[in-house]
C-alpha positions, 0 to 999 in steps of 0.5 A: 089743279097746278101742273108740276114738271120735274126738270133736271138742270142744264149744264153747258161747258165752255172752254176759252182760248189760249191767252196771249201771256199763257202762249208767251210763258209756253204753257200746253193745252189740256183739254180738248173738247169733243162737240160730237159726243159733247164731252170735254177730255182733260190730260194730266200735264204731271203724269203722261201714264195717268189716263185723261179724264172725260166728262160728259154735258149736255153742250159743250163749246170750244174755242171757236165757238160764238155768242150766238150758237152759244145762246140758241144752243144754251139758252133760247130755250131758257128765255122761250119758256120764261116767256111762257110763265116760267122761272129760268135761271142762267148763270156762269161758274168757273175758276177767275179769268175764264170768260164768265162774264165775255159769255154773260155779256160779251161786248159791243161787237160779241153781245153775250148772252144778257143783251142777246135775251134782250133782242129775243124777249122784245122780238117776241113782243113784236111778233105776238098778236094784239090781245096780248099786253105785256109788262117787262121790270128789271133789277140788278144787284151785287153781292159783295163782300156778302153785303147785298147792292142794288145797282139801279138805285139813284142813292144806293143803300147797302146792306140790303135784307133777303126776306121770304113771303110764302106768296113769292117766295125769296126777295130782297127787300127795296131792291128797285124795280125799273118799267123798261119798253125796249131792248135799247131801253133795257141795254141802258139799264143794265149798263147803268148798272154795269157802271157801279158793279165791283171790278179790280185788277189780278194778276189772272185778270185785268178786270176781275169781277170782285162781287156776283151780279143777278140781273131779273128780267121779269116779264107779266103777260096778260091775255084775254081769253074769253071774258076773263083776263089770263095773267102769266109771270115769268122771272128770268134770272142772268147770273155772273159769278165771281170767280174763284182764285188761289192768293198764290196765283192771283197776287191778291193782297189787302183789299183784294184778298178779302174780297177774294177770301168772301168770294171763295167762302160763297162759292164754297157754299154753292158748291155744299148745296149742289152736292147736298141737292145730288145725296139722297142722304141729305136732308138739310139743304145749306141754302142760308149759309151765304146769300148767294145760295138764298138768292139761289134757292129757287134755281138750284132745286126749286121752281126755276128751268136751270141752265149752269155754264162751266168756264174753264181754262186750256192752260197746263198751270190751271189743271187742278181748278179745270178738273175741279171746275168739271167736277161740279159742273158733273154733279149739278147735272142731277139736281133735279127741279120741279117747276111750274107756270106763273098763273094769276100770281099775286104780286103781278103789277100788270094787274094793277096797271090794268085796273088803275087805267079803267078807273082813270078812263071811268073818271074821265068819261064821268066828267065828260058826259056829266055822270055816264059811267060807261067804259070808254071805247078804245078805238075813239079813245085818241080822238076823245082825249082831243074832244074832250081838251077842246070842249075844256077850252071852249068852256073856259073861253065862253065863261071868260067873255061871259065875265067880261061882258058882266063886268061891263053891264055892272059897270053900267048899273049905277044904281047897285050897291058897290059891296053887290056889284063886288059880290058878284064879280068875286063869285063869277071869280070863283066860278072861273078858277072852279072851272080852271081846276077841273080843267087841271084836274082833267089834264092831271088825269090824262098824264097819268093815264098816259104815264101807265099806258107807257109802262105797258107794251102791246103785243105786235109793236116794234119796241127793238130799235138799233136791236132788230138786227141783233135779234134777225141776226139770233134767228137766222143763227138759230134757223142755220142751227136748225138747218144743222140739226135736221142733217144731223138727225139724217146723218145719225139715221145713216150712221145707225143702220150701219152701226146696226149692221156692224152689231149684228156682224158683232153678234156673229162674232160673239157667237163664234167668240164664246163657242170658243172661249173655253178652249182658249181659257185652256191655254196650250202652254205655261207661256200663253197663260202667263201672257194672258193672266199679265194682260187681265193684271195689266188692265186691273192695276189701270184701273187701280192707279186711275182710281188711286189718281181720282183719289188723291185728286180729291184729297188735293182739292179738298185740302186745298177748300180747307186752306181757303176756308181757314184763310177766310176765318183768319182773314175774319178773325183779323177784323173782328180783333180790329173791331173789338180794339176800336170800340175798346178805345 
């Protein structure tokens, strides 16, 4: 029977610095982050009698943080269980310019959290027994313009279709697929990748993303338990989404304001699925009205172990897409996804692989011992590769020296025919290039033999390269974070039994507090009821104004959705008319 869990999506909040222009115009700070509580405290720069407003997540990250707290902290946890069987899913959503893609893939010195998966995927590779054997295949494409990449592809095709299969659920179909055997390895690939991605220059963004990439990391696992062969797959999904902007502060024009305009159309839809996914009313999910969210389908509500970063800016001028930003992060918390291990799944390659190499090794040791069908021992596989090249050699060398000498005696034979003796040589002809064919065949066996082995990686081999340090570097951060932890856990022990003690000192008070509370609602004077009646009223049209505040808020924003939206169709309604005018003519 399958084992089901139900998992809520992770949502992590990270907060980048000050830009260099943001301190140079003068603009203040308004969010402070408090890591303790792990909540995020945002001041209204318009209105100081407005109170701030708090969100609460499960990480938060500052400006101080780095990239690898942010991974162990994050995303570890993601990675450790696709490599139990899992789907995971990692992506970054925020307004433009607020670190998405510094916290996807950081740079050469500041690995983001793509390339540190890396280092952690093939550490645990290196660090597995040998009766385990892995298959590791990435992908990677864009989205842009709603028009599907593939990054990896020598001649790249646009416009690639989504299909659906009820074995494997959503794909893009011939998207490539490459065998990688290292971190190192897997780091090229996606720089190969990174090369093609769309990128163009804002006024909020030097090097905006102007299209979302998905980088699938999937990872087949077999392992042999008993007499039969268990194969896990797990499919690691790393997403930087473009960010959302306004034309007013961006500066987009042309070219950008239509990669702007479908870029906040997607995101527009990603934001009607979460809220759809957290309604209980709803029953119809949009997943089909963009692509994004199609790709999505499995990560927000389906079968996928879900972490969402949150970028946002601390700057006074981005106050509306900081509070807007926090107020999807807050209502991705409760989507709810029901995941499962990858058991014996259909499209496993690993599986193949295993079966093709049996069958080549069956081959091989058919021609080598003339018809015996017996499994090839591993432990003298290498050493019968050599014997067998060899014997080969041997073979051909002899019958060469055995032809030679038969010409010469035929040369002798005065007395054959000369149609014979030329029948004769032609058949030991033949039966030299027979010879020399088999032995082609053999070599072209062993090659791809070889070319499959390639492709596999066993447990305990090293494959980490120049990223061996990256990954001591993300354990030892983890093992500090552990360290950190275990104080924490002692310090929140301490920090209770006080507490304890001050709630039951608290509950005293209370006793004492409601043995009195009719004499005090009495009042000894007009002029004390009055203040205390101000009071009550005080705190009630707080309330009121913050609610009247939260409010208008939401009005602004869904305004400002709506322009963003209407400014898609004009754009689109622009090109259609300019279509129409081309065919017409």
């Amino acid at each position: 029977m399958e084992v089901t869990e139900v998992d809520n999506v992770r949502v992590v909040v990270r907060c980048r610095p000050l830009s260099r222009i943001e301190l140079e115009q003068g603009y203040q700070k308004i969010v402070t982050v408090e890591s303790a509580s792990n909540s995020i405290v945002v001041t209204n720069p318009n209105n100081d009698q407005e109170p701030s407003r708090i969100f609460t997540f499960d990480a938060v990250f500052g400006e101080d943080s780095n990239q690898f707290n942010v991974y162990n902290i994050a995303a570890r946890h993601i990675v450790n269980n696709v490599l139990k069987g899992y789907n995971g899913t990692i992506l970054a959503y925020g307004q433009t310019g607020t670190g998405k893609t510094f916290t996807m893939l950081g740079n050469k010195n500041c690995p983001g959290i793509i390339p540190n998966s890396f280092a952690h995927i093939f550490d645990h590779i290196a660090k597995c027994q040998q009766d385990k054997t892995f298959l590791v295949r990435v992908s990677y494409l864009e989205i842009y313009n709603e028009e599907i990449r593939d990054l990896l592809a020598k001649n790249p095709v646009h416009g690639l279709e989504i299909k659906e299969r009820p074995d494997i659920g959503v794909y893009v179909k011939d998207l490539s697929s490459v065998t990688v055997s290292g971190a190192d390895h897997m780091e090229r690939i996606m720089q190969f990748g990174n090369n093609y991605r769309s990128t163009g220059a804002t006024k909020m963004n030097v090097d905006s993303s102007r299209s979302h990439a998905l980088f699938t990391i999937t990872i087949e696992c077999s392992e042999k338990i008993g007499d039969r062969c268990h194969i896990t797959q797990g499919k690691l999904q790393l997403v930087d989404l473009a960010g959302s902007e306004r034309q007013s502060k961006s500066g987009a024009s042309g070219n950008r304001l239509k990669e702007a305009a479908r870029i906040n159309l997607s995101l527009s839809s990603l934001g009607n699925v979460i809220s759809a996914l957290v309604d209980s009313k709803t029953v119809h999910i949009p997943y089909r009205n963009s692509k994004l969210t199609r790709l999505l389908q499995d990560s927000l509500g389906g079968n996928s172990k879900t972490v969402m970063f949150a970028n946002i800016g601390p700057a006074s001028y981005n106050y509306d897409e900081t509070v807007s930003t926090l107020r999807y992060a807050n209502r991705a918390k409760n989507i709810q996804n029901v995941v499962r291990i990858n058991e014996d799944p259909k499209d496993a390659l690993l599986r193949k692989f295993q079966l093709e190499i049996e069958h080549l090794k069956r081959m091989l040791e058919k021609e080598e011992s003339s018809g015996n069908e017996d499994e090839v021992d591993e432990s003298s596989w290498n050493k019968g590769q050599k014997q067998s090249r060899n014997r080969y050699s041997d073979r051909i060398e002899e019958l060469e020296k055995t032809i030679e000498i038969r010409k010469n005696e035929l040369q002798k034979e005065k007395g054959i025919a000369d149609e014979e003796r030329e029948t004769l040589i032609a058949e030991l002809h033949a039966k030299e290039e027979e010879l020399a064919q088999a032995h082609r065949d053999h070599d072209s066996l062993m090659n791809k033999l070889k070319q499959i082995e390639k492709k596999l990686i066993v447990g305990g081999e090293n494959m980490l390269e120049k990223a061996e340090k990256q990954a001591r570097l993300l354990e030892q951060s983890n093992a500090e974070l552990e360290r950190g932890r275990v104080n924490e856990t002692q310090l929140k022990q301490a920090l209770a039994e006080k507490n304890q003690e001050r709630s039951d000192l608290l509950e005293q008070l209370i006793k004492r507090i409601d043995e009195n509370v009719a004499e005090k609602e009495k009042y000894n004077t007009l002029a004390e009821e009055a203040h205390g009646k101000s009071k009550k009223i005080k705190k009630v049209w707080n309330m009121l104004n913050a609610a009247k505040s939260e409010l208008a808020d939401l009005q602004m924003e869904h305004q400002r959705e709506m322009e963003g939206l209407l400014d898609c169709v004009r754009q689109l309604r622009s090109e259609l008319l300019l279509q129409l005018l081309i065919i017409g003519k």
